[in-house]
VEXLUMKOL-670363 format. One record per residue: residue in three letters; x, y, z of N, C-alpha, C in turn; residue number from 0. Coordinates in steps of 0.05 Angstrom, whole numbers. Atoms other than C-alpha are relative to their C-alpha. Last residue first. Layout:
// VEXLUMKOL-670363
   aa    n_xx    n_yy    n_zz   ca_xx   ca_yy   ca_zz    c_xx    c_yy    c_zz    i
  ALA       X       Y       Z       X       Y       Z       X       Y       Z  NUM
...
***
This chain:
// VEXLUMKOL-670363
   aa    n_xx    n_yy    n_zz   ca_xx   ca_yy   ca_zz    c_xx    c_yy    c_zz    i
  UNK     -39       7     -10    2644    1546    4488       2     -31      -4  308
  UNK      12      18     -19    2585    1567    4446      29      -6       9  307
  UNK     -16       3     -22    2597    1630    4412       0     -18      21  306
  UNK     -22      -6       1    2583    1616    4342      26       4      28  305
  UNK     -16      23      14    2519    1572    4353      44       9       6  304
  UNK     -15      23     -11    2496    1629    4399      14     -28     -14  303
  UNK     -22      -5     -17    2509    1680    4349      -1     -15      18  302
  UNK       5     -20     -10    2481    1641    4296      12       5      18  301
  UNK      22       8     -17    2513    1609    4240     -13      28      27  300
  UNK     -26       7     -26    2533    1645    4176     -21     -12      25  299
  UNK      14     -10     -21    2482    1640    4106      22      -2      32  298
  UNK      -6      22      -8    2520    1614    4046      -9       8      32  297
  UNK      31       3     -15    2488    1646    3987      13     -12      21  296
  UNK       4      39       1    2560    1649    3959     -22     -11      12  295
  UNK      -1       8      32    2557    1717    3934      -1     -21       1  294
  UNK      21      -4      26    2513    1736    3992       8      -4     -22  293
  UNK      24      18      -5    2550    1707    4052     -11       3     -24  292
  UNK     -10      21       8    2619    1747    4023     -25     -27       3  291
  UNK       1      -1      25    2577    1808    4027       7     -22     -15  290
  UNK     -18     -28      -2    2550    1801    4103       7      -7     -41  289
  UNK      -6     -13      28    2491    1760    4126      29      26      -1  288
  UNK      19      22      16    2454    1735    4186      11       5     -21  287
  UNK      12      -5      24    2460    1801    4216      -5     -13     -12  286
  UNK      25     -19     -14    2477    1783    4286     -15      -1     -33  285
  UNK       9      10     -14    2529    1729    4256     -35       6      10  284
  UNK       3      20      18    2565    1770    4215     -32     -15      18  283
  UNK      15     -18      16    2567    1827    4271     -14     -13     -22  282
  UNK      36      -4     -17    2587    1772    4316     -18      18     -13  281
  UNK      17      24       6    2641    1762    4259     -24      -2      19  280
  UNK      17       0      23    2667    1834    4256     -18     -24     -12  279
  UNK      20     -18       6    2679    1840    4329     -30      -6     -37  278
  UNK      22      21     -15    2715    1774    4330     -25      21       2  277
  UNK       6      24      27    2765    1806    4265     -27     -10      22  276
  UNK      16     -10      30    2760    1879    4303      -6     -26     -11  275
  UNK      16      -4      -4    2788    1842    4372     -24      19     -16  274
  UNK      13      22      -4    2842    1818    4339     -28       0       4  273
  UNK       0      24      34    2863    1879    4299     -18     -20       5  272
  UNK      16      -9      19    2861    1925    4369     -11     -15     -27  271
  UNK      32      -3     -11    2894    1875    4403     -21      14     -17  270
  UNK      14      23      10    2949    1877    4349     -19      -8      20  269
  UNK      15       0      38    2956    1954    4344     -20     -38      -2  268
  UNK      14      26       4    2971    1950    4424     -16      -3     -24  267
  UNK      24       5       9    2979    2022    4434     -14     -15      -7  266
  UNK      24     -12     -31    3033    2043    4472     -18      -7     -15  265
  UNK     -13      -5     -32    3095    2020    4431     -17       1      27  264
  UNK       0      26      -6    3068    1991    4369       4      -3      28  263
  UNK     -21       3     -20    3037    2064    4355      -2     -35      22  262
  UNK     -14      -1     -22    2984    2059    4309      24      -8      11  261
  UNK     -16      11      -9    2951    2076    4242      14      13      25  260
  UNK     -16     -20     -11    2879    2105    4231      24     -26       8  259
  UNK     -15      -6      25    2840    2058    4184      23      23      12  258
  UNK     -13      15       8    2833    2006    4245      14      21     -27  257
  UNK     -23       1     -18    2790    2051    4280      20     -10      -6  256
  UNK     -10     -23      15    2734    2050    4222      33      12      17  255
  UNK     -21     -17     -25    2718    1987    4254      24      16     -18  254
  UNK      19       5     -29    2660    1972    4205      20       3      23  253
  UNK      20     -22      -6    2700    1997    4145     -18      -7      18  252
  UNK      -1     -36      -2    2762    1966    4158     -16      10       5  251
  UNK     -10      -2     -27    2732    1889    4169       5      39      -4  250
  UNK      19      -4     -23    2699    1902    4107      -6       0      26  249
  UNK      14     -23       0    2753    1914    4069     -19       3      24  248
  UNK     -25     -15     -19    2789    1847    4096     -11      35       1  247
  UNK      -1       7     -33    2730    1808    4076      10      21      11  246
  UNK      32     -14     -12    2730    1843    4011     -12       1      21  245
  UNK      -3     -27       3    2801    1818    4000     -29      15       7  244
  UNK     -11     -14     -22    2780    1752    4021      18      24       2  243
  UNK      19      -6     -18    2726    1749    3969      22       8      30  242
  UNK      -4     -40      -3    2787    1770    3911     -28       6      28  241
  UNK     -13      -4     -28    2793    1684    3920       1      32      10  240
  UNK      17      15     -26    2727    1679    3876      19       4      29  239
  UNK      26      -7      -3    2746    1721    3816     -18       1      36  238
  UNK      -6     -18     -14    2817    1699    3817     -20      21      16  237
  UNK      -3       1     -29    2799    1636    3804      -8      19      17  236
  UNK      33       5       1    2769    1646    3732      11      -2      29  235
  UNK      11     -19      -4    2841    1687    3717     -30     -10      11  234
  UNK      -8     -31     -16    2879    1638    3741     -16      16       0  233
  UNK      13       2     -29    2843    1580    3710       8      16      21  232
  UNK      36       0     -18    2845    1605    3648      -2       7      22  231
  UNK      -8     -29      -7    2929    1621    3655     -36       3       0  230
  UNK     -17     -12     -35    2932    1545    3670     -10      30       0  229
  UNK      21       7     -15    2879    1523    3605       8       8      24  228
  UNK       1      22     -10    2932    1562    3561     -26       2      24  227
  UNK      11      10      22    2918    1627    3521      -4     -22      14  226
  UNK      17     -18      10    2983    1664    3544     -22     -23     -12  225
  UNK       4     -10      21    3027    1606    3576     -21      10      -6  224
  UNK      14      19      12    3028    1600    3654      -2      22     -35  223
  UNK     -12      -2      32    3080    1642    3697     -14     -18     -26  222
  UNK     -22     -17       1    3064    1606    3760       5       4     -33  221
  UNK     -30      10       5    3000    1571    3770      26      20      -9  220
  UNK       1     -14      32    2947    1600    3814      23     -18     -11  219
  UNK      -6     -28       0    2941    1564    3888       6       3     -36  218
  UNK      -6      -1      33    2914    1505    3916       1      25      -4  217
  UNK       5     -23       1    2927    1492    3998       8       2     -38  216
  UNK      13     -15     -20    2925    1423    4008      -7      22      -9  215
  UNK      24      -3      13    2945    1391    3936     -20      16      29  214
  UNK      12      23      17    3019    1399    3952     -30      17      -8  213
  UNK      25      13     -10    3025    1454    4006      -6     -24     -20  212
  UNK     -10      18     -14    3096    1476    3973     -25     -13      24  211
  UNK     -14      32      29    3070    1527    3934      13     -16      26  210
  UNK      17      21     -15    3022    1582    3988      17     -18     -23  209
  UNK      -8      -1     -24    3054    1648    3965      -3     -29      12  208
  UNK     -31      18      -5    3028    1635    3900      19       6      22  207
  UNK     -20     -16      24    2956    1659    3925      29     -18      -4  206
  UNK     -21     -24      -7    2915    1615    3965       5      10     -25  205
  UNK     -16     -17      33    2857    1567    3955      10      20      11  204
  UNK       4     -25       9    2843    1512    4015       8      18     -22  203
  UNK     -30     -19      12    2837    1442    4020     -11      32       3  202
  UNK      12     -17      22    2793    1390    4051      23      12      -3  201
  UNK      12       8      17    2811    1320    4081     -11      18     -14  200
  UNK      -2      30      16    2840    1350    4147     -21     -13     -18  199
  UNK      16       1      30    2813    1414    4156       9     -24     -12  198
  UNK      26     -10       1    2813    1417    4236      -3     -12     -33  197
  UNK      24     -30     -14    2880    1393    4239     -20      -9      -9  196
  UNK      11      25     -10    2926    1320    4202     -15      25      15  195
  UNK     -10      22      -2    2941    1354    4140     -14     -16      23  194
  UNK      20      18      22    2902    1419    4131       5     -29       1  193
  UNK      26      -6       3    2922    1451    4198     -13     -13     -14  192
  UNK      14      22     -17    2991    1414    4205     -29       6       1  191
  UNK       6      23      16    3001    1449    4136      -7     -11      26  190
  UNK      19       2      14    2981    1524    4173       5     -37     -15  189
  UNK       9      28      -3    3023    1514    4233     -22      -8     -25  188
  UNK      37       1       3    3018    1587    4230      -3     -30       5  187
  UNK       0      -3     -25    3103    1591    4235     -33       3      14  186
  UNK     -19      16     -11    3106    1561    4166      -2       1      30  185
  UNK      24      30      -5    3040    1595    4136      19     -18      11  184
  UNK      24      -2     -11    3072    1664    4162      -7     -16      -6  183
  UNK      -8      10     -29    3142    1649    4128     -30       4      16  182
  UNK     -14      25       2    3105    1643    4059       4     -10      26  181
  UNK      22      25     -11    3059    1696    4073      13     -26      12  180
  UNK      23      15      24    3127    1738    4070     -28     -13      12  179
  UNK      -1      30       6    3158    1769    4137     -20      -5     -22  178
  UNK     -21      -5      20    3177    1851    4143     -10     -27     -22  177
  UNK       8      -6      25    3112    1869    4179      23     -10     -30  176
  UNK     -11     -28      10    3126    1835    4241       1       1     -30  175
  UNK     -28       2      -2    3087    1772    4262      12      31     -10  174
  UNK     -16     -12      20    3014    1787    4296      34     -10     -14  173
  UNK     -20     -14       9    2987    1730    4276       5      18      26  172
  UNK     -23      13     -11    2940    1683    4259      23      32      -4  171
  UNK     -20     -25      17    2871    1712    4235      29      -7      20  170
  UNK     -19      -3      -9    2825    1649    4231      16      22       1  169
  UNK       5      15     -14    2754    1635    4219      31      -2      18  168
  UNK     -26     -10       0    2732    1700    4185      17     -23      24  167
  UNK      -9      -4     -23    2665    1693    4175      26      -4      -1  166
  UNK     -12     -29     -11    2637    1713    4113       7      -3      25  165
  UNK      27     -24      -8    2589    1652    4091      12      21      18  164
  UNK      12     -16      19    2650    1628    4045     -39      13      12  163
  UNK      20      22       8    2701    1623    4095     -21       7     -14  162
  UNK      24     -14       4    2765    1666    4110     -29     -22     -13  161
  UNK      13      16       7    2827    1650    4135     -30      -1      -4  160
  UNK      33      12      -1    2868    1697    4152     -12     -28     -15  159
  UNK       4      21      25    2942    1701    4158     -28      -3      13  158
  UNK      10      22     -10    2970    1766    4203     -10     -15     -25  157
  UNK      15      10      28    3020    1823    4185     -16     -27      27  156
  UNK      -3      28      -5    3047    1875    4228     -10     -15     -22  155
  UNK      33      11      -9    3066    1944    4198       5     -28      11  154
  UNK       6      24     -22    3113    1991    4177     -23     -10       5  153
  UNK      21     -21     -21    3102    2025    4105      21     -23      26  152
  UNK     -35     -22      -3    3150    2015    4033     -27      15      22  151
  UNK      23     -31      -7    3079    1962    4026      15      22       3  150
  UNK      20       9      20    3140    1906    3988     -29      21       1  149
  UNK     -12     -22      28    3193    1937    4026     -16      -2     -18  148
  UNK       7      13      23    3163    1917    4089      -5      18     -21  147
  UNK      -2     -25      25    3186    1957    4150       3     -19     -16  146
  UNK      33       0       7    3171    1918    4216      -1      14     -27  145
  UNK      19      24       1    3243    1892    4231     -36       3     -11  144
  UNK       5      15      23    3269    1954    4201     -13     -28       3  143
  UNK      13     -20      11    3244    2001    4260       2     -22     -29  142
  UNK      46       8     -10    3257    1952    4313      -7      14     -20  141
  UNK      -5      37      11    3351    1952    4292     -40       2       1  140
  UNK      -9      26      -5    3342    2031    4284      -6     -25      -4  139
  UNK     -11      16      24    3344    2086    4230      11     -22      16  138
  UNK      10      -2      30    3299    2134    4263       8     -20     -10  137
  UNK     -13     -21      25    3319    2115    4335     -13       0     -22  136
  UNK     -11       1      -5    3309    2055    4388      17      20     -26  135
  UNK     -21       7     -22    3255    2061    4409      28      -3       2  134
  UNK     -11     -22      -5    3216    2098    4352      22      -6      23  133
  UNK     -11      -4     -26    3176    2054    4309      18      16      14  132
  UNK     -28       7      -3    3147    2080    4253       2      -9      29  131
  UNK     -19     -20      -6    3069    2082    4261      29     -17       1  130
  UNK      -2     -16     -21    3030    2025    4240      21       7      -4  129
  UNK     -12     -21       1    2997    1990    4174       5      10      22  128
  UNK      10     -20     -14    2966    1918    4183      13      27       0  127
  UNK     -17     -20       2    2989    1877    4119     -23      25      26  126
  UNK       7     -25     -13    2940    1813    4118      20      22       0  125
  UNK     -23     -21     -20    2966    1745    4097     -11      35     -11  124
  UNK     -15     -24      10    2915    1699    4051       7      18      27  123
  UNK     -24      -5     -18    2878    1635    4060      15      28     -10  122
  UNK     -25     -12      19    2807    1622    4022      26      -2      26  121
  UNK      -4     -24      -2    2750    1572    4038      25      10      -8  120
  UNK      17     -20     -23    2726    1504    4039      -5      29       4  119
  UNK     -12     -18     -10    2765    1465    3980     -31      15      20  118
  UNK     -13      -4     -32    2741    1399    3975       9      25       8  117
  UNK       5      23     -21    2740    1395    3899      12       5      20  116
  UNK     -21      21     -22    2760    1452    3860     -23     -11      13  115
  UNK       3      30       5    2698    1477    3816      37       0       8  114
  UNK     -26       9      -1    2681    1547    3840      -2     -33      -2  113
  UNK     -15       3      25    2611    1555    3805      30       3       3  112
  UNK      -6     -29      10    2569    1577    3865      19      -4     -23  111
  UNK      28      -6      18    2540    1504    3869      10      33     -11  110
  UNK      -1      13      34    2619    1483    3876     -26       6     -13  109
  UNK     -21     -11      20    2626    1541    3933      -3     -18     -22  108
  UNK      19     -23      -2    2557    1518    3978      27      12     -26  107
  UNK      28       8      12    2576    1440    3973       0      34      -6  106
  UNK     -13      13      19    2647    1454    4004     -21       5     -20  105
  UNK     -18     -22      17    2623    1505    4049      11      -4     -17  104
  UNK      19     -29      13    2565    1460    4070      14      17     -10  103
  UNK      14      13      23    2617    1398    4082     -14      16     -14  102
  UNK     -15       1      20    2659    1444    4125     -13     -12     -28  101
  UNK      -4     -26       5    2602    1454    4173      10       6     -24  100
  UNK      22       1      15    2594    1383    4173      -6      24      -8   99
  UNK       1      14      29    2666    1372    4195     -25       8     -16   98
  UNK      -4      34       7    2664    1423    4247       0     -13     -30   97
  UNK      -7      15      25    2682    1491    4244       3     -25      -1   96
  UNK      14      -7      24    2642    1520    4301      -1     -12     -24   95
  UNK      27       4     -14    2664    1467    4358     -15      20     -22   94
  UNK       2      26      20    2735    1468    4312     -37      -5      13   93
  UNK      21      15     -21    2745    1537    4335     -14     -22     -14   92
  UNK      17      11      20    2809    1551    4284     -19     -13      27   91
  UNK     -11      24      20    2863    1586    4327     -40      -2      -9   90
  UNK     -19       9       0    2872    1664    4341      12     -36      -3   89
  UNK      -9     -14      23    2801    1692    4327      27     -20      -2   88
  UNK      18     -14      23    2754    1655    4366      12       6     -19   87
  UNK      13      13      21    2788    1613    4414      -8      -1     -23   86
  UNK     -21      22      12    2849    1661    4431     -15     -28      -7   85
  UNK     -10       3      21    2799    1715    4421      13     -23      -2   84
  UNK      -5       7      19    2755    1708    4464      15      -2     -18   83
  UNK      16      25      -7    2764    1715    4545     -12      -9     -40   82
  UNK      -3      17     -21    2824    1755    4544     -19     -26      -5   81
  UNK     -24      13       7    2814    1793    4482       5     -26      16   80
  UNK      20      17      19    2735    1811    4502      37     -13      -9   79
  UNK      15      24       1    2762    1828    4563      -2     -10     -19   78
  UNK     -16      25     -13    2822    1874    4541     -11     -24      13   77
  UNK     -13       6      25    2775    1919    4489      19     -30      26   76
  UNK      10      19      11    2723    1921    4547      20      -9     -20   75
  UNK      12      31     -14    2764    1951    4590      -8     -16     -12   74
  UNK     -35      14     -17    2807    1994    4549     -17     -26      12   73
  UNK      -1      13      26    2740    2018    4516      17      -8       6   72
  UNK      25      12       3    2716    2052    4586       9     -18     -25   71
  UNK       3      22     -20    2788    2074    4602     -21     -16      -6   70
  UNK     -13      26       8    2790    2109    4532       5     -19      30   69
  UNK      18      16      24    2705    2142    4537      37     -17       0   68
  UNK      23      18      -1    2736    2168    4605      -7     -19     -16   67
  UNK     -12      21     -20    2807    2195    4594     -25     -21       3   66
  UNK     -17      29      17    2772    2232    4527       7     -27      16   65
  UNK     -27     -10      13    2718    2266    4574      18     -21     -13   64
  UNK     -19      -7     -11    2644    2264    4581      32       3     -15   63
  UNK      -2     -26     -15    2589    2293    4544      18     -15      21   62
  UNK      10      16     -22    2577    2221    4506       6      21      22   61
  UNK      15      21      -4    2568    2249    4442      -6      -6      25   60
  UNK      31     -14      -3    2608    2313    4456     -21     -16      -3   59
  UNK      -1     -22     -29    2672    2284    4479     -24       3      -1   58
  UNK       1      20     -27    2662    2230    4422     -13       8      27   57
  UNK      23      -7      -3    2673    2279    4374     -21     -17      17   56
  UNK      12     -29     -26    2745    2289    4399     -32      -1     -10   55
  UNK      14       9     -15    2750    2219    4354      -4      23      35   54
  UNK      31     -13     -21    2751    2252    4302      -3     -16      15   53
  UNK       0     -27       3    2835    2235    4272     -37      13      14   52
  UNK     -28     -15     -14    2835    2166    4309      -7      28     -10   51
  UNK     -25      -3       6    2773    2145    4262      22      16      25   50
  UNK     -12     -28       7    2710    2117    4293      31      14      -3   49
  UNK      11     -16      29    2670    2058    4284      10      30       9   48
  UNK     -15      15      22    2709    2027    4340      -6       3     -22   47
  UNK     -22       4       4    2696    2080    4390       6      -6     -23   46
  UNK      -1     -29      17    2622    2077    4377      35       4      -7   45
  UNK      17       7      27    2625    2001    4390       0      33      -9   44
  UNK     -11      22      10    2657    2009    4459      -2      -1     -30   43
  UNK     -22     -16      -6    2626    2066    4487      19      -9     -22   42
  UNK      -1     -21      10    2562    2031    4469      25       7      -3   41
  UNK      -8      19      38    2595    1958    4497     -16      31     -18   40
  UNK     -20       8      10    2607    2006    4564       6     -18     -19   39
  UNK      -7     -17      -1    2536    2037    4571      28     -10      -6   38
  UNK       7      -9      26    2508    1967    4561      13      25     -14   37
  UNK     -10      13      28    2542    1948    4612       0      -3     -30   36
  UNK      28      23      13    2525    1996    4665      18     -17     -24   35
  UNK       9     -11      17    2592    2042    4694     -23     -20      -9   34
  UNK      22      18      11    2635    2027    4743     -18      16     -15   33
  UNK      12     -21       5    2699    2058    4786     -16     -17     -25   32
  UNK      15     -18     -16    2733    2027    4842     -17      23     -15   31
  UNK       4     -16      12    2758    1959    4824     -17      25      15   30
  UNK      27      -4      -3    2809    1938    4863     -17       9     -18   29
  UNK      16      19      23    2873    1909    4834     -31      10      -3   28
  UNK      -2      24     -12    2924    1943    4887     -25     -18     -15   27
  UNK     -25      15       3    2939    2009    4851      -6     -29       6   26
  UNK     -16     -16     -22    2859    2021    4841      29     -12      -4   25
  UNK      -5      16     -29    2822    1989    4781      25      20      15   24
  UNK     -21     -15     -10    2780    2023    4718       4     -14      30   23
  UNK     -20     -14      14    2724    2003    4688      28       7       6   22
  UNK      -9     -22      -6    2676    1965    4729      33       0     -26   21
  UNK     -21      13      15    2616    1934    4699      25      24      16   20
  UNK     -19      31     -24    2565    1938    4761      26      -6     -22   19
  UNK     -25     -15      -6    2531    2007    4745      19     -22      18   18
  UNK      -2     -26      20    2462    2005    4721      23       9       5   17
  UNK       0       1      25    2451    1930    4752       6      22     -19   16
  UNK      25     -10      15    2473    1960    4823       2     -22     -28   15
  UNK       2     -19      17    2533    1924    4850     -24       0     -16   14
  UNK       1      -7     -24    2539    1863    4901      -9      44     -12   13
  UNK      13      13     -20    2582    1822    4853     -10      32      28   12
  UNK     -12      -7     -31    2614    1870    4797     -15     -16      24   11
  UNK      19     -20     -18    2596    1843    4727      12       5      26   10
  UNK       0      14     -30    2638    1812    4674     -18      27      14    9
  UNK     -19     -17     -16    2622    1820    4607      -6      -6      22    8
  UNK      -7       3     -18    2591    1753    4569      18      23      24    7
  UNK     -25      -2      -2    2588    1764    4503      15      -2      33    6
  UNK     -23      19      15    2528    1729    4492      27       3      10    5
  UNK       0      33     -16    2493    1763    4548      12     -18     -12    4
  UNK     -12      -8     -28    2512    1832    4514      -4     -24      20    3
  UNK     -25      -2       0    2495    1810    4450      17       6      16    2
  UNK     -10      23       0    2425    1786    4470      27      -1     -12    1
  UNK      -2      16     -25    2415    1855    4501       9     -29      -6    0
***
């Protein structure tokens, strides 16, 4: 219940409490068909822990029918987009990530034995996997824009940003699967981020994708002699930035929905994505803990802290 008043779903004015969220609207906007609220963040949350290939087991969980349980998750999946993400997931909520915030994640990574100065958290570009495209043929112009030779898959890509008590503070994106990090921290606004933004006066650690940030964004060194103090500090890095890989795991396996790939055409892959990264931080949040919290002892705030407007 206090996730369901956090999250704020809308209610029907004038409508039972066991049947005021409505689901589904007539040609002309109305809504005309409702369900409890709790009953549609269930719906919701089973859904998303469940793979595309079983999700006929659904049918028999909730003894009604497929059209049902995906109108019922349609709704909520397009509220919670609407009314969070483009704070939450899509730019940097500076009312969470304040300065003093930042100071704790500074402090909480140099006691955990990363020694950069100022750095806060990690940065790294995502590879979402989906279906070929198909609009305009097997071997047309939409099919190679998303086909990255580097995953030989289609897909979108987004740029996270990940912090060291496991919340996930940015996922910028979708751009099409073909584009480097590189071009993704260009069209991210990511240097006006560290420069004069939110993280002004800290830094973040990337991969070499991230060179031309100066001392903002610090990243491995290139090609460093066998033995040398550079090719050290690579490998002692690497240790600590492989948390937003584990992030990114852990998003998968809690919206098990995400490991099934989709159709760009009808299926809104990057809703789906967005609303898994804000999913997986209220889950953060609720629990007080996730894996990236526990190597860096760094406890996340709470869910009203996180969703305060």
């Amino acid at each position: 219940m206090e996730v369901l008043q956090a999250l704020d779903l809308p209610r029907t004015p004038g409508r039972p409490a066991d049947c005021d969220f409505a689901y589904h609207h007539d040609q002309n906007g109305a809504p005309d068909r409702w369900v409890s609220q709790e009953t549609a963040f269930l719906v919701f949350l089973k859904r998303l822990r469940t793979r595309g290939s079983v999700v006929m087991l659904l049918q028999s969980f909730f003894g009604r029918s497929i059209g049902w349980i995906s109108q019922v998750y349609n709704a909520v999946l397009f509220f919670l987009q609407r009314r969070w993400v483009p704070t939450k997931v899509q730019a940097l909520d500076t009312k969470v990530f304040n300065y003093f915030r930042l100071k704790d994640y500074e402090k909480c990574l140099w006691e955990a034995g990363f020694r950069v100065r100022r750095c806060v958290g990690f940065v790294d570009g995502t590879f979402h996997a989906i279906h070929r495209p198909g609009r305009q043929g097997h071997n047309g112009g939409l099919q190679r824009v998303f086909y990255s030779g580097a995953k030989k898959k289609h897909g979108i890509v987004f740029e996270m940003i990940t912090f060291p008590d496991g919340l996930i503070g940015r996922a910028f994106g979708p751009l099409a699967g073909r584009h480097h990090d590189a071009h993704l921290a260009r069209v991210s606004g990511l240097r006006n981020l560290v420069v004069d933004g939110a993280l002004r006066g800290f830094r973040l650690f990337g991969d070499k994708a991230y060179l031309g940030f100066g001392g903002r964004v610090v990243h491995p060194f290139l090609s460093p002699p066998p033995g040398s103090w550079k090719a050290w500090f690579n490998t002692y890095s690497s240790s600590y930035r492989i948390e937003v890989e584990h992030n990114i795991g852990n998003l998968y396996m809690q919206c098990a929905v995400l490991q099934n790939e989709m159709c760009i055409e009808t299926q809104l892959p990057e809703h789906w994505f967005q609303v898994s990264v804000f999913i997986h931080n209220v889950h953060t949040c609720v629990m007080s803990s996730n894996q990236t919290a526990l190597r860096f002892r760094m406890p996340p705030p709470s869910l009203r802290e996180y969703l305060k407007p």
